[in-house]
C-alpha positions as CSV (number, residue, x, y, z in Angstrom):
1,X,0.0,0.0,0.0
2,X,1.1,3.4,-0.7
3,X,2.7,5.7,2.3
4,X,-0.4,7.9,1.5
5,X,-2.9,5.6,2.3
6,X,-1.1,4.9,5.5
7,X,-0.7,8.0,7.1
8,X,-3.5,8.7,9.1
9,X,-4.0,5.6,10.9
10,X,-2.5,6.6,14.1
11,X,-5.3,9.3,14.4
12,X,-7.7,6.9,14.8
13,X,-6.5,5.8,17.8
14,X,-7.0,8.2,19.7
15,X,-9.2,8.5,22.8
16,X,-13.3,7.9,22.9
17,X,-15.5,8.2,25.4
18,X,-16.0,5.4,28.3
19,X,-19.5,4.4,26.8
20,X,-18.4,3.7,23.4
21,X,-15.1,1.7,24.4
22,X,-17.6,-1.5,24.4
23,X,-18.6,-1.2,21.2
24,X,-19.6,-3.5,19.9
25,X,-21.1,-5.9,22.5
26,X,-23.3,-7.9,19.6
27,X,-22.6,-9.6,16.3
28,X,-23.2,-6.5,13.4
29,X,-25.1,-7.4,10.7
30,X,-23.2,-6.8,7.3
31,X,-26.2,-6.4,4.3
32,X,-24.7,-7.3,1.1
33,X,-27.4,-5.7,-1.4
34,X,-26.9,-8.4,-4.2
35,X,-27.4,-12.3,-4.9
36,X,-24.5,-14.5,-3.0
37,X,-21.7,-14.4,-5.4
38,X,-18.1,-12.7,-5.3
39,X,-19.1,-9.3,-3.7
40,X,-20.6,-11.6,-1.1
41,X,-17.1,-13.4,-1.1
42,X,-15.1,-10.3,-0.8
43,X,-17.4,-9.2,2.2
44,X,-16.4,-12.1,4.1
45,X,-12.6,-12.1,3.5
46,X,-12.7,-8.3,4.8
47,X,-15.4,-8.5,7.6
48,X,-14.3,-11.2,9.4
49,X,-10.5,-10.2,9.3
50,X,-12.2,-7.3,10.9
51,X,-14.3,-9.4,13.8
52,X,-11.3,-11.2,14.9
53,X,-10.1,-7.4,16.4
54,X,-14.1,-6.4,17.0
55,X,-14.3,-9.2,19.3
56,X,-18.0,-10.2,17.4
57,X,-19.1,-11.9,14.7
58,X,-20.3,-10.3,11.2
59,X,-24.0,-11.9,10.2
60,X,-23.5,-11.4,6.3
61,X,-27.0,-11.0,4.8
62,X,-28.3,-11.0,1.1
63,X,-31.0,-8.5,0.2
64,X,-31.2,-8.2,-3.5
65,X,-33.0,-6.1,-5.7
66,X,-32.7,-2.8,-8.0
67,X,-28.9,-3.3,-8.6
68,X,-28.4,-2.8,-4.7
69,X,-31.1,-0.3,-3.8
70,X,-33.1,-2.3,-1.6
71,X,-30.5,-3.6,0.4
72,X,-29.1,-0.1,0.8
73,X,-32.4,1.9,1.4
74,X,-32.9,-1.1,4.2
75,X,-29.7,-0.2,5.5
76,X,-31.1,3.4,5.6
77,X,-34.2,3.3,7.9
78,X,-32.1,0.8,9.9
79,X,-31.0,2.0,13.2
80,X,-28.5,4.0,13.9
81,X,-26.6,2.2,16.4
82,X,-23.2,0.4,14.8
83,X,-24.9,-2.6,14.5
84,X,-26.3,-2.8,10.5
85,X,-23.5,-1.8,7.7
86,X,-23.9,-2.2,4.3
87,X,-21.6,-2.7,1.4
88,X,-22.8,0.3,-0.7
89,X,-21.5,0.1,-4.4
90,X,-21.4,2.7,-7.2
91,X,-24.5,1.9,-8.9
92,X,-26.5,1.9,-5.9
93,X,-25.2,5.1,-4.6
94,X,-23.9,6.6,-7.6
95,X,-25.6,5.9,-10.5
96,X,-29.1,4.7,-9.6
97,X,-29.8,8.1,-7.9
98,X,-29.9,10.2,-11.5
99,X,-31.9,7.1,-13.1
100,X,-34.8,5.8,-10.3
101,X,-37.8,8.0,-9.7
102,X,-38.9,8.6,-6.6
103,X,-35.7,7.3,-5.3
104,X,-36.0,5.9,-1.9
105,X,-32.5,7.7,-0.1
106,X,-30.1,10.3,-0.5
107,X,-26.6,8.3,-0.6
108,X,-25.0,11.2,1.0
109,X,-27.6,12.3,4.1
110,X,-28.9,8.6,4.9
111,X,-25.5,6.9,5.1
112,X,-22.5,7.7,6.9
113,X,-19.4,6.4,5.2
114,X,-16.8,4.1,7.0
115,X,-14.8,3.6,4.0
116,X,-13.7,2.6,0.5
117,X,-13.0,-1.4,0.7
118,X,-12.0,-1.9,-2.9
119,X,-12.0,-1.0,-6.5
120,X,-13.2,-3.5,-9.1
121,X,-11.5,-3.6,-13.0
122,X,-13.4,-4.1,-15.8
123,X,-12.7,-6.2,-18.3
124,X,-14.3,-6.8,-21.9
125,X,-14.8,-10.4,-22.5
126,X,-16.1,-13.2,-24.6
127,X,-16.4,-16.5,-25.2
128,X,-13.7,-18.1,-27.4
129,X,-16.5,-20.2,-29.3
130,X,-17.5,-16.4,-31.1
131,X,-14.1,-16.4,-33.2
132,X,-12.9,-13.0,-32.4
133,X,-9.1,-12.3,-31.2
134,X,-9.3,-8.7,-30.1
135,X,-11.3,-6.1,-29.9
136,X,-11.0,-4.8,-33.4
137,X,-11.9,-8.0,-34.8
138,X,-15.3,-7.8,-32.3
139,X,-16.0,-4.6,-33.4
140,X,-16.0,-5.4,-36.6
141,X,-18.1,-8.5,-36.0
142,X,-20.9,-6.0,-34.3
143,X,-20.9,-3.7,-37.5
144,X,-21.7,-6.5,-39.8
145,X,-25.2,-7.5,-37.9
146,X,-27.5,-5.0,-38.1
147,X,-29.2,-6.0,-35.0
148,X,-25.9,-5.6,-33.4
149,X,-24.5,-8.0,-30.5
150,X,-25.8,-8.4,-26.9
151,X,-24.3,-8.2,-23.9
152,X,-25.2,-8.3,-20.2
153,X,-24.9,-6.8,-17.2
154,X,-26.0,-7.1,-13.3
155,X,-28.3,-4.6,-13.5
156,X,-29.4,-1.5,-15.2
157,X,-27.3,1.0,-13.6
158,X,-24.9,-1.2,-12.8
159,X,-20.5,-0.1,-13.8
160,X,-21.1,-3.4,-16.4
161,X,-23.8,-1.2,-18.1
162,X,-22.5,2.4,-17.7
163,X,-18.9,1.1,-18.9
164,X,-20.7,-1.4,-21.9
165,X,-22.7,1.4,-23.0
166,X,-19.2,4.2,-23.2
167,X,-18.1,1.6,-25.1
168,X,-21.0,1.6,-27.8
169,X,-20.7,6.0,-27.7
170,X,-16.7,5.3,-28.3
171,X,-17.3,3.1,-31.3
172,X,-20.5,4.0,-32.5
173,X,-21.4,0.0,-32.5
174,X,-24.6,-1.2,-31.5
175,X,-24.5,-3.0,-28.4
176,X,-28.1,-4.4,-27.1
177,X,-28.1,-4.4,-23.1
178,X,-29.9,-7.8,-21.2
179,X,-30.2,-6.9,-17.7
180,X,-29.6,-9.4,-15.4
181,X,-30.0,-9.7,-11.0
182,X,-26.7,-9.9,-10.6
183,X,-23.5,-10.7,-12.7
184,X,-23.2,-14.3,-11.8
185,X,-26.0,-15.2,-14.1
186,X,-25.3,-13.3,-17.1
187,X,-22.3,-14.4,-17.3
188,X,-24.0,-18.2,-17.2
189,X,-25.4,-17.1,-19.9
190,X,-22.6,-15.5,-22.2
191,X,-20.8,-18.9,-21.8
192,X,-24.2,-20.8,-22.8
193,X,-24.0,-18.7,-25.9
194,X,-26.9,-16.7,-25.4
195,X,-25.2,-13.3,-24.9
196,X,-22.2,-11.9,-27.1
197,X,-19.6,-10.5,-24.9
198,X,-20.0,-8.8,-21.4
199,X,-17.7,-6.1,-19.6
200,X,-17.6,-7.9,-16.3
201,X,-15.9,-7.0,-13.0
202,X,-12.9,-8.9,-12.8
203,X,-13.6,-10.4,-9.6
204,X,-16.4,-12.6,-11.1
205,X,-14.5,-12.9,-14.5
206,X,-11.1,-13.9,-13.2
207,X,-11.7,-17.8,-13.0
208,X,-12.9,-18.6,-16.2
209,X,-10.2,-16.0,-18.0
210,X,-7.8,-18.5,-16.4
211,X,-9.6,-21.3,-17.3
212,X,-9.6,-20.5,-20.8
213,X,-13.4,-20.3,-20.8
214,X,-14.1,-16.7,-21.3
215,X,-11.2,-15.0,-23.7
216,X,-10.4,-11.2,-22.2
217,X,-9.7,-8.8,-25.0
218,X,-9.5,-5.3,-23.2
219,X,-9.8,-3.6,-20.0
220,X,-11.4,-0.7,-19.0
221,X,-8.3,0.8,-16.7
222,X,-5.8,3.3,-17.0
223,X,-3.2,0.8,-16.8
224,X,-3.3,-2.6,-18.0
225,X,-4.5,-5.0,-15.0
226,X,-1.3,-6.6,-12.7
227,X,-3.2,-10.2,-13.3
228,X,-3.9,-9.8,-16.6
229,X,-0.9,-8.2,-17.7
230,X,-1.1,-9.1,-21.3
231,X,-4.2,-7.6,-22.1
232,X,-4.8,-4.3,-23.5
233,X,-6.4,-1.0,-22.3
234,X,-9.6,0.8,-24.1
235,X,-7.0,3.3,-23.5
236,X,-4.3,1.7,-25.2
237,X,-6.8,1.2,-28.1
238,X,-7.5,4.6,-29.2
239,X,-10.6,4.2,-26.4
240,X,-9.7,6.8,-23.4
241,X,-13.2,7.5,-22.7
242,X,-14.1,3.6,-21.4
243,X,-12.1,4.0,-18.7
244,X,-14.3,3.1,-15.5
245,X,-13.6,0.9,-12.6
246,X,-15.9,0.1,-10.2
247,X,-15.8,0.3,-6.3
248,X,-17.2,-1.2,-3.0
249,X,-17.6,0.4,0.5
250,X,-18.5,0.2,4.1
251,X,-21.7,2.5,4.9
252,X,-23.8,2.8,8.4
253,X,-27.5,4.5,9.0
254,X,-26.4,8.3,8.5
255,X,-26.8,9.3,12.8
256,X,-24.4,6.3,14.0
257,X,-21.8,7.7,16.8
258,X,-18.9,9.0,15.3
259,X,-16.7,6.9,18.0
260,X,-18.1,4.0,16.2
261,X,-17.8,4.6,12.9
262,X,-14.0,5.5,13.7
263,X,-13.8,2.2,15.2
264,X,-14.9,0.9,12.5
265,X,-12.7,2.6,9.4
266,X,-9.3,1.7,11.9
267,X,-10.4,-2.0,11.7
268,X,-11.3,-1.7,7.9
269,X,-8.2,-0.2,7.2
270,X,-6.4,-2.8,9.2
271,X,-7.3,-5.7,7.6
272,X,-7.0,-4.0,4.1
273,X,-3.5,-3.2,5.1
274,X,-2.7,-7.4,5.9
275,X,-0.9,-9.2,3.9
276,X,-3.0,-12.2,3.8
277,X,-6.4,-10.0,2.9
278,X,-4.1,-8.2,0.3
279,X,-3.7,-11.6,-1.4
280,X,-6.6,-12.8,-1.3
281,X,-8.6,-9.8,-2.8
282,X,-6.1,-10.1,-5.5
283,X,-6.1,-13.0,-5.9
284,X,-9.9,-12.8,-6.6
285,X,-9.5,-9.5,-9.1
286,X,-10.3,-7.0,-6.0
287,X,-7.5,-3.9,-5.6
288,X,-7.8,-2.9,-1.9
289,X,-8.3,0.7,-1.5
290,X,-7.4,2.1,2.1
291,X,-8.8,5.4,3.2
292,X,-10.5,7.8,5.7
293,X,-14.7,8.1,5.6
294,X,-13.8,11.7,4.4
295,X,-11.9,10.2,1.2
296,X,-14.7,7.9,0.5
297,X,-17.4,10.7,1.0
298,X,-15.1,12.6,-1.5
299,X,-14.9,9.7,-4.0
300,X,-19.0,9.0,-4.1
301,X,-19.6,13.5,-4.9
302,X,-17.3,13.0,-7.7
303,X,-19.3,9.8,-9.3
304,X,-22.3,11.2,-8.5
305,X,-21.6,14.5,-10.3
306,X,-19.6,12.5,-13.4
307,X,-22.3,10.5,-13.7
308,X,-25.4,13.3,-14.0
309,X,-23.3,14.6,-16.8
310,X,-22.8,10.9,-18.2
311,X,-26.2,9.4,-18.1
312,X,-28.0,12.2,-20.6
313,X,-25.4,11.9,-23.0
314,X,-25.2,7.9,-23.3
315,X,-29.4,8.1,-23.3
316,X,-29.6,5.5,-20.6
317,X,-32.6,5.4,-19.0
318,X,-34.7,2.7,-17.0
319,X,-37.4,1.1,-18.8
């Protein structure tokens, strides 16, 4: 990990109050607002490296629906106490906001961040059985069908749709969106032959690129992926604009006691920071991201605002 990331750790261990030195004194229940699958993985390896130190257990718990939303607005109206997190992810606090009417919570006055927990690259691929090599070859492939090719994604909203669809505005190629509840079973589906091609978080890509099952041909990164170092950047390929990686945090019910949500961000931090959790996130295609609830307060304003402007010009829109 970078010095940076590093630095302000010894601030949060300074003094807190008498009655918040026992938190917590219950197992916390960690929501994970999709299907069981790898974000459900990476909550684990983090959380309970984390309730080793906490001295409780995290009760991981699946409520999916709306590409995260309904696990998150849960997490919203839940009390306030230290005791109901939720992993919050771009598209549910990001990108869902400027798409959902009447959307159900404000991402930055119901939650209170705890911290980023890691970013997710995203990478274009396909199955071998479609007899492209590389992206131009793909490209090409989706100019000569006039229907175009289809690809899918966990969710409208999701980083797989918003990166797919700066993809189609890059190359002015029709590329036909299939939403899906969760990546997991598009991505059943792409290998069934049913779908064309998918940008998929690494994370739930990574097993079948190694396994020869799913063939990567670019990633959407400013630098080419450490695990996947031979393959290409959008960037690389004339593409600068598909440059979009997605991220995962640690949010509480906006009102939880500042002593505890500092508790919480040194414990994230501290696991991120181990060697062993370092390996294993990469080892599944997750980059851990250390930081301060300020940094990842800063990091959600800027998607927010990038993706307003975003969203209008790509004409995505929930049906």
């Amino acid at each position: 990990m970078r010095r940076r990331e590093l630095a302000f750790l010894p601030c949060l261990a300074a003094p807190v109050p008498a009655w918040a030195q026992a938190y917590p004194t219950q197992p916390i229940r960690w929501v994970v607002p999709y299907p069981p699958g790898f974000t459900t993985n990476i909550s684990r390896i983090i959380g309970d490296d984390m309730a080793q130190r906490l001295g409780q257990p995290m009760v991981y718990e699946n409520r999916s629906g709306a590409t995260g939303v309904l696990g998150s607005d849960h997490v919203a109206k839940a009390r306030p106490d230290g005791y109901t997190l939720v992993m919050a992810t771009q598209a549910s606090h990001a990108v869902l906001p400027h798409l959902m009417p009447s959307f159900p919570y404000d991402p930055l006055r119901d939650f209170v961040p705890v911290g980023t927990m890691a970013i997710f690259p995203n990478v274009l691929v396909v199955r071998p059985e479609l007899g492209v090599r590389d992206l131009a070859e793909l490209l090409a492939l989706a100019r000569s069908r006039p229907a175009g090719l289809t690809y899918g994604s966990s969710g409208n909203g999701s980083s797989i749709h918003m990166v797919t669809e700066a993809l189609a505005m890059a190359t002015g190629t029709r590329l036909v969106h299939a939403p899906y509840r969760g990546a997991t079973p598009a991505q059943t589906d792409l290998i069934a032959g049913h779908l064309d091609l998918m940008i998929d978080n690494l994370p739930n890509a990574m097993a079948l690129i190694q396994a020869g099952r799913l063939l990567a041909l670019a990633s959407a990164t400013e630098e080419r992926i450490p695990q996947l170092s031979e393959v290409p950047t959008f960037k690389e390929l004339g593409l600068p604009s598909v440059v979009m990686e997605a991220w995962i945090g640690l949010m509480a019910p906006a009102g939880t006691p500042r002593a505890h949500v500092a508790r919480l961000n040194g414990e994230l931090n501290n696991s991120l920071g181990k060697a062993e959790v370092i390996s294993r996130l990469l080892g599944s295609g997750a980059v851990p991201i250390l930081g301060t609830p300020e940094e990842f307060s800063t990091r959600l304003a800027v998607d927010l605002a990038r993706f307003q402007d975003f969203l209008p010009r790509a004409r995505i829109r929930l049906d």
